[in-house]
LOGU-402033 format. One record per residue (C-alpha): residue number from 1; residue in three letters; x, y, z negated. Coordinates in nm, 3 decimals, always signed. Example, Ala and Ser with C-alpha at 12.3 -4.5 7.8 and 13.67 -1.06 7.14 Angstrom:
2
ATOM   i  aa    east   north      up
ATOM   1 Ala  +1.230  -0.450  -0.780
ATOM   2 Ser  +1.367  -0.106  -0.714
end
This chain:
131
ATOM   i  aa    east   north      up
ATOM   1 Unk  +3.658  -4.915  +3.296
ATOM   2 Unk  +3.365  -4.690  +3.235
ATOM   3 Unk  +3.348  -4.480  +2.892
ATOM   4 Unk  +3.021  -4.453  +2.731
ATOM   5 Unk  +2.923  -4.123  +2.602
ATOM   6 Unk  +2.795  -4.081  +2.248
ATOM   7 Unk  +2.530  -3.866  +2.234
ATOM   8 Unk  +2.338  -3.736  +1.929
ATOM   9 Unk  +2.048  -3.944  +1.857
ATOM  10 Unk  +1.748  -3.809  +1.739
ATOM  11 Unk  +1.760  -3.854  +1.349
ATOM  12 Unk  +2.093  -3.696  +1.376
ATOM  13 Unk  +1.928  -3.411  +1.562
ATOM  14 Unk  +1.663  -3.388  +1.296
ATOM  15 Unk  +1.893  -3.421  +1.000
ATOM  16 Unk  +2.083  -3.140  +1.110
ATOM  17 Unk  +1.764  -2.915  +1.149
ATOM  18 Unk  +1.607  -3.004  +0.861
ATOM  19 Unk  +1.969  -2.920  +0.681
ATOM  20 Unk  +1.909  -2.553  +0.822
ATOM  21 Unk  +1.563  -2.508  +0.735
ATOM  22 Unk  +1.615  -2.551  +0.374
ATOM  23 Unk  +1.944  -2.318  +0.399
ATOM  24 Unk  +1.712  -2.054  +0.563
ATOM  25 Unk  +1.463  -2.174  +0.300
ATOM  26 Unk  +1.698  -2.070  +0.013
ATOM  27 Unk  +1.868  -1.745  +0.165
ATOM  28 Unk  +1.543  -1.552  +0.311
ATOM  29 Unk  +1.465  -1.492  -0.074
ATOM  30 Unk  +1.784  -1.372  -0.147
ATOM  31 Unk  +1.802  -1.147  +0.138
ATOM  32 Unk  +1.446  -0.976  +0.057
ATOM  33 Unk  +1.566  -0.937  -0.289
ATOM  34 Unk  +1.896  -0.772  -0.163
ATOM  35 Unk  +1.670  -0.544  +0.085
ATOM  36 Unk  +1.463  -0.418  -0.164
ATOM  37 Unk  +1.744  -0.347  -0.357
ATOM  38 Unk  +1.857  -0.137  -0.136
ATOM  39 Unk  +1.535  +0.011  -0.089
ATOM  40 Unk  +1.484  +0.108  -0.476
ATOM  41 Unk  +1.881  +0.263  -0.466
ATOM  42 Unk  +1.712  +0.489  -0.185
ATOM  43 Unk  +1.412  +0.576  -0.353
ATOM  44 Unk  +1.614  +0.692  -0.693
ATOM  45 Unk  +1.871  +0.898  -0.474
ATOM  46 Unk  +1.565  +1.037  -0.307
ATOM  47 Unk  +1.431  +1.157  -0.657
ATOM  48 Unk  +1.729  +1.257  -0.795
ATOM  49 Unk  +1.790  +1.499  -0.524
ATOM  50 Unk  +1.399  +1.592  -0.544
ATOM  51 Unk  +1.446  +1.632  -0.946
ATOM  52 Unk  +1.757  +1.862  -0.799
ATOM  53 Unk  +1.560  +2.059  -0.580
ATOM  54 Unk  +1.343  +2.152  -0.863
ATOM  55 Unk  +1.564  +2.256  -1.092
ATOM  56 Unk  +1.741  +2.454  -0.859
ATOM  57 Unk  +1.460  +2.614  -0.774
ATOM  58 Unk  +1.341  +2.705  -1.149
ATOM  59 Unk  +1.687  +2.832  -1.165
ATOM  60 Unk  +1.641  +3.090  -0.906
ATOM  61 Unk  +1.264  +3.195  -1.053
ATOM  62 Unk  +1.385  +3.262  -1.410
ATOM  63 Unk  +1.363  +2.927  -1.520
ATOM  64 Unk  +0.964  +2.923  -1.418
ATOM  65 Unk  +0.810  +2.583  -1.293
ATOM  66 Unk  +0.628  +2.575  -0.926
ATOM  67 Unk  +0.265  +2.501  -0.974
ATOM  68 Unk  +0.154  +2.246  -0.777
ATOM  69 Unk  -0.051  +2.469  -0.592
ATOM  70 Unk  -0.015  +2.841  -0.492
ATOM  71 Unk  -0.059  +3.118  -0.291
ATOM  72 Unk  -0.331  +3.324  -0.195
ATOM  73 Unk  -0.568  +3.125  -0.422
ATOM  74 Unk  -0.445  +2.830  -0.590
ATOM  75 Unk  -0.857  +2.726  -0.679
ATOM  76 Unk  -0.936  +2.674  -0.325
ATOM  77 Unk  -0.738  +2.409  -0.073
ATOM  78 Unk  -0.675  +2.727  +0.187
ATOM  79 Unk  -0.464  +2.758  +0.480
ATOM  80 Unk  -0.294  +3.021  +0.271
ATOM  81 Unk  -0.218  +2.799  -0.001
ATOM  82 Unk  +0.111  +2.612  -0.014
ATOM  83 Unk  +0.189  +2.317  -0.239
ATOM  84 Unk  +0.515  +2.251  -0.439
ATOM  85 Unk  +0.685  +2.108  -0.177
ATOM  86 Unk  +0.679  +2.359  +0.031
ATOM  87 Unk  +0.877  +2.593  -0.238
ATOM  88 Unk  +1.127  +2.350  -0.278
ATOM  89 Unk  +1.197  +2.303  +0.075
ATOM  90 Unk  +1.519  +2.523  +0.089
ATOM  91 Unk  +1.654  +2.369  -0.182
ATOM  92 Unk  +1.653  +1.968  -0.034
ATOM  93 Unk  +1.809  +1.829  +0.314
ATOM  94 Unk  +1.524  +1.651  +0.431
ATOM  95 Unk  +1.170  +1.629  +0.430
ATOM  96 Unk  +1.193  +1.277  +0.453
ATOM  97 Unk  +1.280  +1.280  +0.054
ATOM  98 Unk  +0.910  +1.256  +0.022
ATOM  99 Unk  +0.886  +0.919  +0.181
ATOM 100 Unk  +0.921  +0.644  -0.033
ATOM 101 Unk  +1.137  +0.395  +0.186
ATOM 102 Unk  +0.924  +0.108  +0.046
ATOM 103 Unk  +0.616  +0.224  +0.154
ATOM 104 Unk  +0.523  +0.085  +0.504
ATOM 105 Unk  +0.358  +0.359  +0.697
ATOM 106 Unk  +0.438  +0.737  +0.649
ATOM 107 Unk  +0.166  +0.993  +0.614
ATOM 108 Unk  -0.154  +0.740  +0.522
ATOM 109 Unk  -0.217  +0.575  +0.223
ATOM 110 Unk  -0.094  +0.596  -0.147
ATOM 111 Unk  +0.255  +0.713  -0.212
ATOM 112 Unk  +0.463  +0.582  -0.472
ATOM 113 Unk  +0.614  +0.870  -0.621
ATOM 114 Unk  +0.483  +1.162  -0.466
ATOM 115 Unk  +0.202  +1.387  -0.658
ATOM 116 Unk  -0.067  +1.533  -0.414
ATOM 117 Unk  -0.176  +1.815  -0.665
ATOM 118 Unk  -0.005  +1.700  -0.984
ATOM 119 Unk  -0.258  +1.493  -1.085
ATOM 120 Unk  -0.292  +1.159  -0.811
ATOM 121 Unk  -0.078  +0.976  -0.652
ATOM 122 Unk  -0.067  +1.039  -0.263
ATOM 123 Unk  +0.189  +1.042  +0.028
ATOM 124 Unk  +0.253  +1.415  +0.193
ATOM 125 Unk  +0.154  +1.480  +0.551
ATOM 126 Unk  +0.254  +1.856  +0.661
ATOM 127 Unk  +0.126  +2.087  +0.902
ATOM 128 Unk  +0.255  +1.915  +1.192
ATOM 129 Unk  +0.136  +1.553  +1.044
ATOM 130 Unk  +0.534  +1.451  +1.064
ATOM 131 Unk  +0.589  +1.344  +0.723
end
């Protein structure tokens, strides 16, 4: 005696995918939220130790506050002239403190947190054009 196979027929098939699609539906939101979540955590630890940085630094100058610009002349956007995050350079791990982790692409663009000259908002490309 032969034994039919059951096999899945197509509404069963269909059933099952359209059972995943909403579950994907309902976690890809939740998953985003969790991400940037995680992304804002980095961004505060990233100021706090920036916020550090600085008041380690004022610490060391007799409690004076970096300019935003300085140097040979602090008018004109010389070679000469460094900005603010330059000073506080020894003070922080990593350059990479200036990168907002929610911004897409480093180095172009508007920052979110970062002050160009203490006045607009602007992301931080050094020397090398790393950052």
């Amino acid at each position: 005696m032969l034994q039919s196979k059951k096999a899945f027929t197509l509404i069963e098939l269909l059933v099952v995918i359209a059972i995943i699609a909403i579950l994907a539906a309902i976690l890809f939101p939740v998953f985003a939220r969790a991400r940037e979540n995680a992304r804002r955590s980095s961004c505060q630890s990233n100021l706090k130790q920036i916020g550090l940085g600085l008041m380690q630094y004022t610490q060391d100058y007799d409690e004076q506050l970096i300019r935003s610009w300085y140097g040979a002349n602090a008018a004109s956007d010389a070679v000469s002239n460094y900005k603010w995050m330059d000073a506080i350079q020894p003070y922080i791990k990593s350059t990479q403190l200036f990168n907002c982790p929610s911004q897409s692409a480093y180095g172009t663009g508007q920052g979110q947190y970062l002050f160009r000259n203490g006045a607009n908002y602007g992301s931080y490309t050094d020397q090398f054009g790393l950052l």
